[in-house]
C-alpha positions in Angstrom: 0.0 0.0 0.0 1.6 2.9 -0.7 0.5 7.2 -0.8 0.4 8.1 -4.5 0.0 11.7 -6.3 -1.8 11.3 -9.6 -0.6 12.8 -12.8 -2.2 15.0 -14.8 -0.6 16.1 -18.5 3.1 17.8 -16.1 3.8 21.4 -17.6 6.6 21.4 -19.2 6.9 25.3 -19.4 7.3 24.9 -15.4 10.7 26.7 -14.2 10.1 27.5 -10.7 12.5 24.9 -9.9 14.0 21.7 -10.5 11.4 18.9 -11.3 11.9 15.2 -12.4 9.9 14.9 -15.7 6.5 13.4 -15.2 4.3 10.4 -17.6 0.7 11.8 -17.7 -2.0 10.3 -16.4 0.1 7.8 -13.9 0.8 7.6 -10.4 3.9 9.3 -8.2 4.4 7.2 -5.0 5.7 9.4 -2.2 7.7 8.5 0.7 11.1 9.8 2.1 13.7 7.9 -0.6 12.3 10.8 -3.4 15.4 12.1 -5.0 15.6 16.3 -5.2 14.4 16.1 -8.9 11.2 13.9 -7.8 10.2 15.9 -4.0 10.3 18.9 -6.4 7.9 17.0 -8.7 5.8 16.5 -6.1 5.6 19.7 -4.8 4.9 21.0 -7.9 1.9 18.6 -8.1 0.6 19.7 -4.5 1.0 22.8 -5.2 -0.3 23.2 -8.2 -3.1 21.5 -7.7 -4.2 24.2 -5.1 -2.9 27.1 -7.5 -6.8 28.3 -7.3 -7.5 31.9 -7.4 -9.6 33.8 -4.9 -13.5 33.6 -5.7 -15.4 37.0 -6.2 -16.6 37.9 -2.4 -13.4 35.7 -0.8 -12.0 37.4 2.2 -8.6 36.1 1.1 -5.9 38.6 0.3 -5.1 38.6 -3.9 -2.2 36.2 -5.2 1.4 38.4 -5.4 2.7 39.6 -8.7 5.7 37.6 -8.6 5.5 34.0 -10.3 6.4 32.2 -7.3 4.5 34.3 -4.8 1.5 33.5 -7.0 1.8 30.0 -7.7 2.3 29.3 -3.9 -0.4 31.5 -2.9 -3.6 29.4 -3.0 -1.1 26.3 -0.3 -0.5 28.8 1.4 -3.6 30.7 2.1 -6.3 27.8 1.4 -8.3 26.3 3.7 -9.0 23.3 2.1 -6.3 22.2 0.6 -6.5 18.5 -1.9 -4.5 16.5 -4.1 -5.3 14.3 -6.8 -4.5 10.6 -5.7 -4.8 8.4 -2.7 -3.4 4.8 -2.1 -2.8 2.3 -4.4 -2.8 -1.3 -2.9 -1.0 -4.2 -4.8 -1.7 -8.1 -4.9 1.8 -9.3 -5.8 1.1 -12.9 -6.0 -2.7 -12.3 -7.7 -1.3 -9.6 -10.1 -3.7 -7.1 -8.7 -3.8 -3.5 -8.4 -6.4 -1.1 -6.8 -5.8 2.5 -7.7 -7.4 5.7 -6.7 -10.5 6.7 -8.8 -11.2 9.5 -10.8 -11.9 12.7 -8.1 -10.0 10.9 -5.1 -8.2 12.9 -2.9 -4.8 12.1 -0.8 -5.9 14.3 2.0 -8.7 12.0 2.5 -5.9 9.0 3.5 -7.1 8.4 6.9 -10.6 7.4 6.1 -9.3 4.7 5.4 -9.3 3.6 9.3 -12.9 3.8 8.5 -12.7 0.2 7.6 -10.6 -0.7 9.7 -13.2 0.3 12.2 -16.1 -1.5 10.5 -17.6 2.0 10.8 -17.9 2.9 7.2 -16.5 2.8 3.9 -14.0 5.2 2.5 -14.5 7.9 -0.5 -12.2 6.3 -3.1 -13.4 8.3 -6.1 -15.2 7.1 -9.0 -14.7 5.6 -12.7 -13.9 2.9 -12.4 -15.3 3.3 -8.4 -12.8 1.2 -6.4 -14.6 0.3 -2.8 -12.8 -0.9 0.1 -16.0 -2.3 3.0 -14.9 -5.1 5.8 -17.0 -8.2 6.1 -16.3 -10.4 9.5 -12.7 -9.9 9.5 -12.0 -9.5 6.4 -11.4 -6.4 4.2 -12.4 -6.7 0.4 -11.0 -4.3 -1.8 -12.8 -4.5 -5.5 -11.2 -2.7 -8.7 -14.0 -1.8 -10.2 -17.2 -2.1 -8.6 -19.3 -1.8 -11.4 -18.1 -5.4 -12.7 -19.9 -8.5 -11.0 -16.5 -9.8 -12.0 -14.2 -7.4 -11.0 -10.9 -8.3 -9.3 -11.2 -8.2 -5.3 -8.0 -8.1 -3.2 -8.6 -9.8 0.5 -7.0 -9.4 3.2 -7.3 -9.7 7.3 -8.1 -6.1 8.9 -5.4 -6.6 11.4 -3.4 -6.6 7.9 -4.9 -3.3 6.9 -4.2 -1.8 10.1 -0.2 -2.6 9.4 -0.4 -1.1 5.8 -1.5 2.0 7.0 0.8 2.1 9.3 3.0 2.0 6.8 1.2 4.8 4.7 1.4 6.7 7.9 5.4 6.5 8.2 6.0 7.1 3.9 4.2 10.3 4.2 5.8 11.5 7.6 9.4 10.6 5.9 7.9 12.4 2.7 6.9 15.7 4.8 10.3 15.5 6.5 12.0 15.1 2.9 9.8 18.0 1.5 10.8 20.3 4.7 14.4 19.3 3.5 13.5 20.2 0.1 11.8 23.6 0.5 14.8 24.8 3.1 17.1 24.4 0.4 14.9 25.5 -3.0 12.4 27.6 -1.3 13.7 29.1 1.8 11.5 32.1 2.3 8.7 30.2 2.0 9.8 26.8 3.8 8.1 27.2 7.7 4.7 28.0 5.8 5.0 25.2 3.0 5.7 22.6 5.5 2.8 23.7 8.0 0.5 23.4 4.5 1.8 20.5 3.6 1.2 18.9 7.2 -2.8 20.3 7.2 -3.4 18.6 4.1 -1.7 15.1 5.1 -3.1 15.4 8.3 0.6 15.0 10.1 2.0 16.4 12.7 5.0 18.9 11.7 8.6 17.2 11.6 11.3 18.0 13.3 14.2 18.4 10.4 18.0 18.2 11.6 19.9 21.1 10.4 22.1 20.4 7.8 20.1 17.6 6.2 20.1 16.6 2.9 16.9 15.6 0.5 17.3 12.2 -1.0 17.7 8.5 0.9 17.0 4.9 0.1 13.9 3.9 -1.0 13.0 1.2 1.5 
């Protein structure tokens, strides 16, 4: 199980900084191994994604004139802040994948636990309207719910309490990367784009050593 960002078509007039180039309409798995080129990738997506101008009647200040100061504006000053994607869950040994649907947000992660719960089921977009609901102990994720014979991945809830665990830590190492990141490529702007970035997660802020680097091992 792992936190994805979905693609859209990447700008490739974008200059604000460094990104690692981008194949539309797939998925961007985020964790704390991301090299520079790919957390700046992913900011870009987060970002950008939010890049939504003030509403006539908004009590929000207007975006600044400068390019940067306006692209950031709408993480920075948003309340709701969303990003394409979610988690994508893979069946190694049935050749399985569940992937976000179409509207599915990554902010909305930890409804997830929902399931875990037995309490309800989590919003996991539509078309083709992948459903994750726990029978007994059981949880049964299906593909494509719109197929009687769609592929279901099964596993034990105590199983899908672990994975999300897992989520959990690849998105704390990710903020922590991205705190890095934005220190080193965004400095003016670093305190406020990690507090943003932390709101939408729904993490706690990290604690980043001075002196640390971006990159790692992927685990």
């Amino acid at each position: 199980m792992q936190p994805v960002l979905e693609i859209d078509i990447p700008d490739d007039d974008f200059d604000l900084w460094p990104v690692a180039e981008l194949k539309p309409f797939s998925y961007l798995p985020i964790n704390g191994g991301l090299s520079p080129a790919e957390t700046g990738a992913a900011m870009m997506l987060i970002v950008g994604y939010n890049d939504i101008g003030p509403e006539p009647g908004d009590d929000f200040p207007p975006p600044p004139a400068d390019p940067l100061g306006s692209f950031l504006h709408g993480m920075l000053t948003s309340e709701d802040l969303f990003v394409a994607g979610g988690l994508r869950v893979v069946d190694s040994s049935a050749e399985v994948t569940l992937l976000p649907g179409c509207c599915c947000g990554l902010e909305g992660w930890r409804e997830w636990h929902e399931v875990v719960d037995g309490s309800d089921w989590p919003w996991l977009g539509h078309d083709p309207q992948p459903t994750a609901e726990r029978s007994g102990d059981t949880v049964l994720l299906t593909v494509e719910s719109g197929l009687s014979d769609s592929p279901v991945i099964e596993l034990s809830a105590a199983e899908l309490r672990q994975l999300l665990a897992g989520v959990e830590r690849d998105l704390a190492d990710f903020v922590a990367l991205a705190a890095a990141w934005t220190s080193q490529h965004l400095p003016g702007h670093s305190v406020p784009l990690t507090a943003a970035l932390c709101r939408l997660l729904d993490l706690p802020s990290p604690t980043v050593p001075r002196g640390s680097k971006t990159g790692g091992q992927v685990r």
